[in-house]
C-alpha positions in Angstrom: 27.6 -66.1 -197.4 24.3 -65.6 -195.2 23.7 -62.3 -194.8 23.6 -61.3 -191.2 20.9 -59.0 -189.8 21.5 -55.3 -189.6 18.8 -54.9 -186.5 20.4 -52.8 -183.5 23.6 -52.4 -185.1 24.9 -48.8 -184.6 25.7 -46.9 -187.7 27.8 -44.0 -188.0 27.8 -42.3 -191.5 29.5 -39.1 -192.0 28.2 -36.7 -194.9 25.1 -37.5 -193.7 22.6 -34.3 -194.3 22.5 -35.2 -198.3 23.6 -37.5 -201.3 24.9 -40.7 -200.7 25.4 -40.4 -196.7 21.5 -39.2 -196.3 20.5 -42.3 -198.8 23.1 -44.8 -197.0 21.6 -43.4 -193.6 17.9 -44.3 -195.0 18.7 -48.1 -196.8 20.4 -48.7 -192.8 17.4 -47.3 -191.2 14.7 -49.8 -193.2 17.2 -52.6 -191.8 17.0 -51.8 -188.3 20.0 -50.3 -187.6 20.7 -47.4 -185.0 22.3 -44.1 -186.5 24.8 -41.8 -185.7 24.7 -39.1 -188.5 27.3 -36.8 -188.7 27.9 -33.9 -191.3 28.5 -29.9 -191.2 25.3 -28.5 -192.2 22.5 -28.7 -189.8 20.8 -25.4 -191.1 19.7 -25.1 -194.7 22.5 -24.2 -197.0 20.7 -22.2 -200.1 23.6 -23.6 -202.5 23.2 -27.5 -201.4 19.5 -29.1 -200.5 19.5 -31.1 -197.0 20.7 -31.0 -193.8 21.5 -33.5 -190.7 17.8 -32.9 -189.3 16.1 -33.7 -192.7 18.4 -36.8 -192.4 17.1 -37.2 -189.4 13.5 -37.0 -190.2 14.0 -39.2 -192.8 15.7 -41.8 -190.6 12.7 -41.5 -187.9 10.1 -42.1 -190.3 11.7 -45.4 -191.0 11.4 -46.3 -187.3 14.8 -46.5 -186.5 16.6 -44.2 -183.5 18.8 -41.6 -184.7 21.7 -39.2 -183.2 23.1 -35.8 -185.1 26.4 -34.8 -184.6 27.8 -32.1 -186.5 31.6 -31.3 -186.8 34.0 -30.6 -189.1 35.7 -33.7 -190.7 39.5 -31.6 -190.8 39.5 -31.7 -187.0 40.7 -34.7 -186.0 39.2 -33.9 -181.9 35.7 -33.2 -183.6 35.8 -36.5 -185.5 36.5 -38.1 -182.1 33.8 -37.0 -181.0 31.5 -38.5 -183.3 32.7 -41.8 -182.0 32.3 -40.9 -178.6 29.0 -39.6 -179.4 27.5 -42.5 -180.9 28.7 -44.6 -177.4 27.7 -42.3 -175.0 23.9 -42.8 -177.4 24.0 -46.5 -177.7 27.1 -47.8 -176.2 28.7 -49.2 -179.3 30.1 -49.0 -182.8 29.4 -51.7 -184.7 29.6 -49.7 -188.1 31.6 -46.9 -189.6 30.7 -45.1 -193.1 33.2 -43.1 -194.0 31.2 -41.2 -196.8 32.0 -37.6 -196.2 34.3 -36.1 -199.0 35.4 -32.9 -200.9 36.0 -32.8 -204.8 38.0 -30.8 -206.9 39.5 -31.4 -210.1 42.2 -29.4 -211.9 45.8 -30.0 -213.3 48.4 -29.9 -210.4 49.6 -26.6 -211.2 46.1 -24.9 -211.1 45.3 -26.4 -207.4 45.6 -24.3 -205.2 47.1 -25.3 -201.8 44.1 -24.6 -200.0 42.5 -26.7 -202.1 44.4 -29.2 -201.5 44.8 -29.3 -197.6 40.9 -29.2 -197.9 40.3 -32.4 -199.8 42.7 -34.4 -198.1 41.4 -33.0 -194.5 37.9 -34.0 -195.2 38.6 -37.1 -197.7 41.5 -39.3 -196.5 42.9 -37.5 -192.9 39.2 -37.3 -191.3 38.7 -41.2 -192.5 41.9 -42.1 -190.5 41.0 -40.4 -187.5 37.2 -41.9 -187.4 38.5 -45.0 -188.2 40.9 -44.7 -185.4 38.9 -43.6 -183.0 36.2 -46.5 -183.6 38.6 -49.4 -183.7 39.1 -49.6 -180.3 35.3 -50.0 -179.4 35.1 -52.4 -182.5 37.7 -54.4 -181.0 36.4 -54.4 -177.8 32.9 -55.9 -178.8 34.7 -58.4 -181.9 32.8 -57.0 -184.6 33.0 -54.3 -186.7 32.8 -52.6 -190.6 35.0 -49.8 -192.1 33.3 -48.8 -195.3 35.7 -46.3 -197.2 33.8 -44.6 -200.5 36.9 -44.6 -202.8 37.6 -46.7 -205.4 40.3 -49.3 -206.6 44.0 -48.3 -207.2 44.2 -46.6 -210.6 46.4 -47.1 -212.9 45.4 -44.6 -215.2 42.8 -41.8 -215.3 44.4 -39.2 -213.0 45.0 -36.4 -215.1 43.1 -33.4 -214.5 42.1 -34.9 -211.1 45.5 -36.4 -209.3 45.3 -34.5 -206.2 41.8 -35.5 -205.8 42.4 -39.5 -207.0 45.5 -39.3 -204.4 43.4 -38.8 -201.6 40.4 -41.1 -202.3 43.2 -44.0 -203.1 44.6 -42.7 -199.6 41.0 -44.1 -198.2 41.1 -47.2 -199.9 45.3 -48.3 -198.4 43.4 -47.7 -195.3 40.7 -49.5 -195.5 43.0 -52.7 -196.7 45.5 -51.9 -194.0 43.1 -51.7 -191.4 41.3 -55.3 -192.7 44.7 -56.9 -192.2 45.7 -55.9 -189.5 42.6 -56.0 -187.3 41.0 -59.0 -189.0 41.8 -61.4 -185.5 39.7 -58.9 -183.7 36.6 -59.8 -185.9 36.8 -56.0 -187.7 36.7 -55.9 -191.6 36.8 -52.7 -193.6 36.4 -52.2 -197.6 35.7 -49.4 -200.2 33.1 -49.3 -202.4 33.3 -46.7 -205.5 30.4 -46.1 -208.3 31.3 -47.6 -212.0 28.9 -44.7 -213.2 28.8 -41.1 -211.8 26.0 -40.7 -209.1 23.3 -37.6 -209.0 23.8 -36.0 -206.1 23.6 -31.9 -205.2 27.7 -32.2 -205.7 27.6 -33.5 -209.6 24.8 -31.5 -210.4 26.3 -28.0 -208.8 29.8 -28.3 -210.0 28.1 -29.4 -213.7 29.8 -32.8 -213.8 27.3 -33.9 -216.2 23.3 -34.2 -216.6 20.9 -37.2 -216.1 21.2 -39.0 -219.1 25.3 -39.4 -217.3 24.4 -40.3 -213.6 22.6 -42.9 -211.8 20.4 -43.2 -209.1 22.4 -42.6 -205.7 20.0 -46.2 -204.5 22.8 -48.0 -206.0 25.6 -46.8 -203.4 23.4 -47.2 -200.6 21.7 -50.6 -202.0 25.3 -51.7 -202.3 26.4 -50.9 -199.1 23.9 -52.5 -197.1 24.7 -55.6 -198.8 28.0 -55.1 -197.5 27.2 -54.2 -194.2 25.3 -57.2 -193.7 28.0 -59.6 -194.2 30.1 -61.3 -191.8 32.9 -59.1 -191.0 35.0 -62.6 -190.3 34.5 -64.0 -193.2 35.2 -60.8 -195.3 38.5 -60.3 -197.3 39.1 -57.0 -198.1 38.1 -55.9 -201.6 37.8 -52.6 -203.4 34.5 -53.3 -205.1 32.4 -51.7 -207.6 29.0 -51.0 -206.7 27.8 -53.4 -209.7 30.1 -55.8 -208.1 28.4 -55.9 -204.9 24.9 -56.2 -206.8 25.8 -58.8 -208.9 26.6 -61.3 -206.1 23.4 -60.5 -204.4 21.8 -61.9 -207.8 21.4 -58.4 -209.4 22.2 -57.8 -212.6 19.5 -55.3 -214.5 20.8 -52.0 -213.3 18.4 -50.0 -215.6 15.8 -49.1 -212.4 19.1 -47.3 -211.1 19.3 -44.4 -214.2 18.3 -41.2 -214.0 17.1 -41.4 -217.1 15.1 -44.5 -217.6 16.0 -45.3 -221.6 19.6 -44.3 -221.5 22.2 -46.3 -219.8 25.0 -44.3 -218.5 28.2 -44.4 -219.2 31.0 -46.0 -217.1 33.2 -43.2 -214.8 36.6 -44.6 -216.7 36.6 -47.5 -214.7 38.3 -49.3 -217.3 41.6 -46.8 -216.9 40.8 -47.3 -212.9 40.2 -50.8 -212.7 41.3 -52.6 -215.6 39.4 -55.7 -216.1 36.4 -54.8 -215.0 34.4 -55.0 -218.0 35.3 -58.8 -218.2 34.3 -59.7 -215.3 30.8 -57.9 -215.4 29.9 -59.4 -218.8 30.9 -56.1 -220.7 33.4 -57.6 -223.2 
């Protein structure tokens, strides 16, 4: 498939001030693309590094234009207004990220409920009402991309994290929903998961691991432009592995992406999540 040019498209990426948004937000910006970058922390936050107007900087420097919009992805007005925000900027969506998330992992009976309403308000609620409110303007101009970052249905793997897994797999029945049902307007949508844990402020805070375990969060964002620049027409929907992606664009040395640069690391239990995987990326 010949990649199509990401030049002028508007690009709205949520968890945007850090991690895999701010790096998505960047690997858009060297393309061309316009952004609409929307997260909750515009002034620094001592426990996490970044913030929408670092993003922002970072974005500029590239050339590209850039709008900030910060809200809170459990309000379901707020994440309207993203949308409408990145119209009333550039006077189209041709691309929505849906990137922002919250984490927690515990057996059921130690989540609290709290918990819970929190990390299905920011991970799989606020991705329905974005994508919801950028539909309409995606079916109005015949072209658009849903990018949900969740991974493929598991089979396995969810203990200790089933809450958590529930929503994220919430993302990705949305994202094949959606590219079936609005495929005749010229709209596709897919998720896109890590097979290796990523380095972000998030893993290294909540001490899910150390370098010689994560990967470079390039590979996310190098992954999804790939994606992005496809033809959203000729897209079936897939819930693809960032190695996946990679591999059909002709890469397949994914040591520049570790943390580490001798160590490999090791796969996030993608074999319980997506059995099969291994095979069909030369691991077996």
């Amino acid at each position: 498939m010949s990649p199509l040019s990401l030049k002028d498209r508007v690009v709205v990426v949520t968890g945007a001030s850090r991690g895999v948004g701010a790096a998505v937000a960047v690997a858009c910006a060297k393309e061309g693309a316009k952004l609409v970058l929307a997260a909750k922390t515009v002034e620094p936050d001592p426990r996490l590094p970044g913030t929408l107007l670092d993003t922002k900087r970072m974005v500029e420097a590239e050339g590209a234009e850039a709008e900030i919009v910060q809200f809170d992805a459990r309000d379901a007005e707020q994440c309207d207004g993203v949308i409408r925000a990145a119209v009333a900027r550039f006077g189209r969506v041709d691309v929505l990220v849906n990137n922002a998330g919250a984490i927690f992992w515990a057996p059921v009976a130690d989540w609290p409920q709290k918990k819970f309403d929190l990390v299905f308000g920011v991970n799989v609620r606020a991705s329905f009402a974005l994508a919801h409110a950028a539909i309409p303007y995606m079916r109005k101009q015949g072209f658009g991309h849903i990018l949900m970052m969740s991974p493929p249905i598991v089979t396995g793997g969810a203990v200790g994290k089933a809450p958590y897994l529930v929503s994220k797999l919430g993302m990705t029945l949305l994202a094949m929903a959606i590219d079936a049902e609005e495929k005749e307007h010229g709209i596709a949508a897919h998720a896109l998961w890590p097979v290796a844990a990523i380095k972000t402020a998030a893993t290294v805070n909540l001490g899910m691991g150390d370098d010689a375990q994560w990967r470079k969060v390039d590979i996310l964002s190098e992954a999804t432009v790939a994606l992005l620049k496809r033809d959203p027409r000729a897209c079936a929907f897939r819930a693809w592995l960032d190695e996946e992606v990679l591999a059909e664009e002709g890469v397949t040395d994914f040591t520049r992406y570790r943390c580490v640069p001798d160590v490999e690391p090791p796969p996030m239990s993608i074999e319980l999540i997506d059995p099969g995987w291994g095979a069909r990326m030369g691991r077996s």
